[in-house]
C-alpha positions in Angstrom: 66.1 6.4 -137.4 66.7 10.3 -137.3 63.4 11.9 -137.1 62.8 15.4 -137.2 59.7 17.3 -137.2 60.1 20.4 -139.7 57.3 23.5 -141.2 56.6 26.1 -143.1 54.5 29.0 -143.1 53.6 30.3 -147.0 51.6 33.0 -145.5 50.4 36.3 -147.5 53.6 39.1 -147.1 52.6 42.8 -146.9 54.8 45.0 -149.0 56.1 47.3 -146.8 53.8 46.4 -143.5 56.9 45.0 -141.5 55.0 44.9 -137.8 51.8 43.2 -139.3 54.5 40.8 -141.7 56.6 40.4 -138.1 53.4 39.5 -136.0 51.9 36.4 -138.7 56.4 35.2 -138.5 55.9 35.2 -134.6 52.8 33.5 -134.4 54.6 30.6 -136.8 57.4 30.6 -134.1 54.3 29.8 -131.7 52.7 27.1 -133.5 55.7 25.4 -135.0 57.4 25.1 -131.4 54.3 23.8 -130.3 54.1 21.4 -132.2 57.4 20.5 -131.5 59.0 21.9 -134.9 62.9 22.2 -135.4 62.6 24.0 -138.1 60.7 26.8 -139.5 60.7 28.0 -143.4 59.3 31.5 -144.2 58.4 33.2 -147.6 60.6 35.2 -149.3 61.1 38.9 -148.0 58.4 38.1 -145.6 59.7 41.7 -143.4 58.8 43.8 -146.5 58.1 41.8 -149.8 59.1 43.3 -152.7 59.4 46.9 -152.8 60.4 49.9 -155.9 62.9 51.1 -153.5 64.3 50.3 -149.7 64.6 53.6 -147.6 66.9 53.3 -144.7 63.8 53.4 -142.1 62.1 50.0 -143.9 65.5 48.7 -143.7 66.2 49.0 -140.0 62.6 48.3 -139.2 63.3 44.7 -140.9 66.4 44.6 -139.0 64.7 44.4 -135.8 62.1 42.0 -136.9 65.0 39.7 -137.8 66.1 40.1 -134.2 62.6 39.9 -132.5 61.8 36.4 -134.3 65.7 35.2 -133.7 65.4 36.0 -130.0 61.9 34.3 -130.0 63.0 31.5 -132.2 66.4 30.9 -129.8 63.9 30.7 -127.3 62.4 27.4 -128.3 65.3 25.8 -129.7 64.0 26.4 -133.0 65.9 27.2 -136.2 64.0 29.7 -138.7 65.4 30.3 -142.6 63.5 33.2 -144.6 65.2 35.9 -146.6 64.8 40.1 -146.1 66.9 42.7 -147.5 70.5 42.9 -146.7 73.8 44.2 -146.7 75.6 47.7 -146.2 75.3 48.8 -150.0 72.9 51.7 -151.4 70.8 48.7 -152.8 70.1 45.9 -150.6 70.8 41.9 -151.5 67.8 39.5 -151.2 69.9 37.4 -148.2 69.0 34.0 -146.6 69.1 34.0 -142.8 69.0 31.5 -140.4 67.6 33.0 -137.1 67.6 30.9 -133.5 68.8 27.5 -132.6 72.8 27.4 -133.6 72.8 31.4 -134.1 72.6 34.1 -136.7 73.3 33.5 -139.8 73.2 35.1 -143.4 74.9 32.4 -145.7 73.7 33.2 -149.2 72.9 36.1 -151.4 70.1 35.5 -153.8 72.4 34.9 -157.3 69.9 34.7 -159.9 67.8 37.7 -159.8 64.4 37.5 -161.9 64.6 39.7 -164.6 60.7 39.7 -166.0 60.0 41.9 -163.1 63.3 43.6 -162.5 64.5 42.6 -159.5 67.8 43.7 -160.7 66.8 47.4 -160.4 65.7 46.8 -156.7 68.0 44.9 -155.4 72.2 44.0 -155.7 73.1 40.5 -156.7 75.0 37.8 -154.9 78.3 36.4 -156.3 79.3 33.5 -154.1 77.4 29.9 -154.0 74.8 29.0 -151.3 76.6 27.3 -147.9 75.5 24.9 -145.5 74.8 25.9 -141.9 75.0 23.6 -139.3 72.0 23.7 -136.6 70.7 21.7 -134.4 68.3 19.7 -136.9 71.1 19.2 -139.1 72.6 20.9 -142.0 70.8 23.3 -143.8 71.4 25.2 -147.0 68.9 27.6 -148.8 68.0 28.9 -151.8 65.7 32.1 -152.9 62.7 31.4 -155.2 64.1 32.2 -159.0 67.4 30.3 -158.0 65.3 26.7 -157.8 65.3 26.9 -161.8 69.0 26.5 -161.9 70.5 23.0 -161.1 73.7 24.9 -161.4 72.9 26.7 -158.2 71.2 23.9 -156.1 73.4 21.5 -156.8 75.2 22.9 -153.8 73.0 20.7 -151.9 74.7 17.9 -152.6 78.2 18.9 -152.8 77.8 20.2 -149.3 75.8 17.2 -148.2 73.3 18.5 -146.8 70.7 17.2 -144.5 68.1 19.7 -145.7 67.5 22.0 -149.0 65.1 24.9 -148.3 63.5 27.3 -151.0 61.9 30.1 -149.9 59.9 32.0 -152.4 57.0 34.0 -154.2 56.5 32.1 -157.4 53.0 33.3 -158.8 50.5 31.6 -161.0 50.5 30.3 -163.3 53.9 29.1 -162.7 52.6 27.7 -159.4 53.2 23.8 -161.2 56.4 24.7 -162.2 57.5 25.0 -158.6 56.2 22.1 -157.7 57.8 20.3 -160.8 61.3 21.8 -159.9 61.4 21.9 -156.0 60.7 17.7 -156.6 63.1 17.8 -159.7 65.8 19.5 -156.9 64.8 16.4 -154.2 65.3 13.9 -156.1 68.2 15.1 -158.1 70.8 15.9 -154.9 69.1 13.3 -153.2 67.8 15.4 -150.2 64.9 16.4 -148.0 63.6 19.4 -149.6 61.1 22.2 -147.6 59.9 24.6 -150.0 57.6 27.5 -149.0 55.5 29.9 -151.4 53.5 32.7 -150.3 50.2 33.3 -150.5 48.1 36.5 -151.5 47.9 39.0 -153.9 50.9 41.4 -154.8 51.5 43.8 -157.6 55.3 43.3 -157.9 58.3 44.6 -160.2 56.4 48.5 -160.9 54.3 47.7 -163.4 51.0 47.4 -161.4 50.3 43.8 -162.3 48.6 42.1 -160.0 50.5 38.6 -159.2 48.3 36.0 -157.4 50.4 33.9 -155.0 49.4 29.8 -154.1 49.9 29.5 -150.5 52.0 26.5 -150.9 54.5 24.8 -148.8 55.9 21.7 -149.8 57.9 18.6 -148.0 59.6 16.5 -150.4 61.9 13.4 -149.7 64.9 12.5 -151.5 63.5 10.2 -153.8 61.4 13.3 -154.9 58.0 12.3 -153.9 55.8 14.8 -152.2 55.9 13.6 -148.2 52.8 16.5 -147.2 51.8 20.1 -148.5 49.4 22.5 -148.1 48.0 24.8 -150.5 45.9 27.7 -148.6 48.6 29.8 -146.7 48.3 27.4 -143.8 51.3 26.0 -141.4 52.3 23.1 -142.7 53.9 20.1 -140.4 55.7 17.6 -141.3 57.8 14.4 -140.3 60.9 13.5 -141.7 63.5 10.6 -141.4 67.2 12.0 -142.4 68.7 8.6 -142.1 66.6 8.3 -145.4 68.6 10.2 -147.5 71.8 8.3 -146.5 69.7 4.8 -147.9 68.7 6.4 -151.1 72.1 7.7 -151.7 73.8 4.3 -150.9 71.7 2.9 -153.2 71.9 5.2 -156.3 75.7 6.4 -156.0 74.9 10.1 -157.7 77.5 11.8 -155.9 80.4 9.1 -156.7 79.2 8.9 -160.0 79.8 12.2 -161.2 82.8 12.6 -159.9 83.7 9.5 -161.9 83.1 11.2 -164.4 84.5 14.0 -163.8 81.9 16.0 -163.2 82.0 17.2 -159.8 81.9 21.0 -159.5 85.8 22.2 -159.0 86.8 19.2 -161.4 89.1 20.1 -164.1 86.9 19.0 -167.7 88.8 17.1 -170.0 
C-alpha cells in the first residue's frame, strides 16, 4: 500500500493582516512536518482574504509570504497548496499555488468567480482548466471554493488522474453543509482522495458590510466519498490516506472508461 500522511489548516484569515495571516501558515508548516505531513492545504487567500481593492504594497507583501512559507515548506520536504492574489494585471486573479517540495507552482486561476458578493469587481477571472502538478506525494490538482459547485470544473480530477483533489475555500454558513455535501459529491464522483479546507472566523466580505461566519472545517474524503477525518474548530487536521485505494475503486467501477464509451469524455466530439 501507498500511504501518505496529508492536512489542512482552516484557520481564521485576516483581511489585509498578511504578517499575522503568514505567521498562523508558518506555524502549520511546523506542525504538519512534524507530524510527518506531505502535504499541507490552506484556506483561500489566506495572505490577505478578501479585500475591495489590492494596492501594489498588499500585493508584494503577499508575494513574500508565498516565498517565506515555500522556502520553509522546501525545507521539510513538504508540499503546501493555498491560493493569494495573482498575476501582472491591474486586478489580480484568485491563483492556486503549490509552494515547497517539487517547486513553485501557480497552475490554476480561479474560473468561477462568486457573483452574490462580487468577486468579479475584485478580482480578474481565469480562462483555462485546473492542471495537475506532480510532487512528491503524488499528483495534485486544486480548485478555489465557488469552483467545487461545478462538476464541469472538477472533473479535471479525473481526466488528469489525479492522486489528490484539493479545495481550498471560505464557504460561510449556512452553506457550510453544502460544502460538505459537494466536496463528498466531487470524491466519489472522479473517484479520488479529496482534502478540502474552509476557514474559520468572522469576515464581512464582498462591501456590503455583512458579516459572514466561517466553519473552521477541513475535510479528508476517500474516493468512495466517505468522510475519512475532519475537524470543525479551525484546528490542524491530520490524516492518513492509502492512494493505492483509488486505483481499487476505479478498477472496480470503470467511470472513466465508461464515459468515454459513451462518448462523453471532455474533448469528445458529441454525436
Amino acid at each position: 500500500m501507498t500511504r501518505s500522511k496529508i492536512a489542512a489548516y482552516p484557520f481564521d484569515v485576516r483581511p489585509g493582516q498578511v504578517a499575522s495571516n503568514l505567521q498562523e501558515a508558518l506555524s502549520a508548516v511546523e506542525q504538519a512536518s512534524g507530524a510527518g505531513a506531505s502535504l499541507l492545504a490552506l484556506p483561500e487567500k489566506w495572505p490577505t482574504s478578501f479585500l475591495d481593492s489590492y494596492s501594489p504594497e498588499i500585493r508584494r507583501e503577499s508575494e513574500a509570504a508565498l516565498g517565506t512559507v515555500h522556502d520553509a515548506a522546501s525545507k521539510c520536504d513538504l508540499t503546501v497548496i493555498g491560493s493569494a492574489p495573482g498575476g501582472d494585471s491591474p486586478k489580480p486573479s484568485n491563483e492556486l499555488h503549490l509552494l515547497g517540495a517539487g517547486g513553485s507552482h501557480r497552475p490554476y486561476r480561479k474560473r468561477m468567480l462568486f457573483s452574490p458578493t462580487g468577486e468579479g469587481r475584485q478580482v480578474e477571472r481565469g480562462e483555462a482548466m485546473p492542471l495537475a502538478v506532480e510532487t512528491p506525494v503524488g499528483k495534485v490538482l486544486g480548485v478555489v471554493c465557488y469552483d467545487l459547485r461545478f462538476p464541469e470544473i472538477c472533473r479535471a480530477a479525473m481526466t488528469a488522474q489525479a492522486d489528490i483533489f484539493v479545495c481550498v475555500a471560505q464557504w460561510p454558513w449556512p452553506r457550510v453543509p453544502v460544502f460538505e455535501l459537494m466536496s463528498r459529491a466531487r470524491a466519489a464522483e472522479n473517484q479520488v482522495w479529496t482534502l478540502s479546507c474552509n476557514r474559520a472566523g468572522e469576515a464581512s466580505l464582498g462591501g456590503k458590510g455583512e458579516v459572514m461566519r466561517f466553519p473552521g472545517m477541513a475535510l479528508c474524503i476517500d474516493p468512495l466519498g466517505e468522510v475519512s477525518a475532519r475537524v470543525d474548530d479551525g484546528q490542524l487536521l491530520l490524516a492518513e490516506i492509502d492512494l493505492d485505494m483509488a486505483s481499487k475503486v476505479r478498477k472496480s467501477v470503470p467511470l472513466a472508461r465508461d464515459l468515454e464509451r459513451a462518448g462523453l469524455w471532455p474533448g469528445q466530439p458529441l454525436s
